[in-house]
C-alpha positions in Angstrom: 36.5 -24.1 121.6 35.7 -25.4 118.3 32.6 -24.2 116.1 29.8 -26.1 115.5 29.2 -28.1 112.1 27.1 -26.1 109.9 24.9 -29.4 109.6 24.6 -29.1 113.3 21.9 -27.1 114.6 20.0 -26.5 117.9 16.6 -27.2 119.1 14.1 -24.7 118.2 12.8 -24.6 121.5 16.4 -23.7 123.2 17.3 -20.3 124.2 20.5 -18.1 123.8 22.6 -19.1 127.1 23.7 -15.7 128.8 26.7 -14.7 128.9 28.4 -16.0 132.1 29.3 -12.8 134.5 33.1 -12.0 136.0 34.1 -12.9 139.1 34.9 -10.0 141.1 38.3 -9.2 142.2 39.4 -10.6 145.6 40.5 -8.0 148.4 43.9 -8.5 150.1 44.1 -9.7 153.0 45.0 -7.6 155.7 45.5 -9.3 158.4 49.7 -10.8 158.5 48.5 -14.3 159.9 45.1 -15.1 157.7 45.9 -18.9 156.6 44.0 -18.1 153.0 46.8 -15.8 152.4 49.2 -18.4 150.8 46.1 -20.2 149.1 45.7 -22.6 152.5 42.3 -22.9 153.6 40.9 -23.5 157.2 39.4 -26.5 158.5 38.6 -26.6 162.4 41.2 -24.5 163.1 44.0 -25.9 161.5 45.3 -24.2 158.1 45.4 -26.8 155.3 46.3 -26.8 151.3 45.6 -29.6 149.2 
């Protein structure tokens, strides 16, 4: 991401963004057979990955 122009400044009135928080870690699956292992998702009980 580039930096902003030093002509370039923000509205008074706009706050500091904060900072944007980590996802956490996903758990593996235990279960052999869970369709969202492989990335596939479930729709209606049909595994699908698109």
């Amino acid at each position: 991401m580039g930096q902003r122009p030093s002509h370039v400044k923000p509205p008074q009135h706009l706050s500091k963004s904060p900072p944007v928080p980590k996802p956490a870690p996903a758990a593996p699956a235990t279960d052999p057979l869970d369709p969202t292992r492989y990335g596939d998702w479930e729709r209606k009980g049909v595994a699908v990955d698109f």
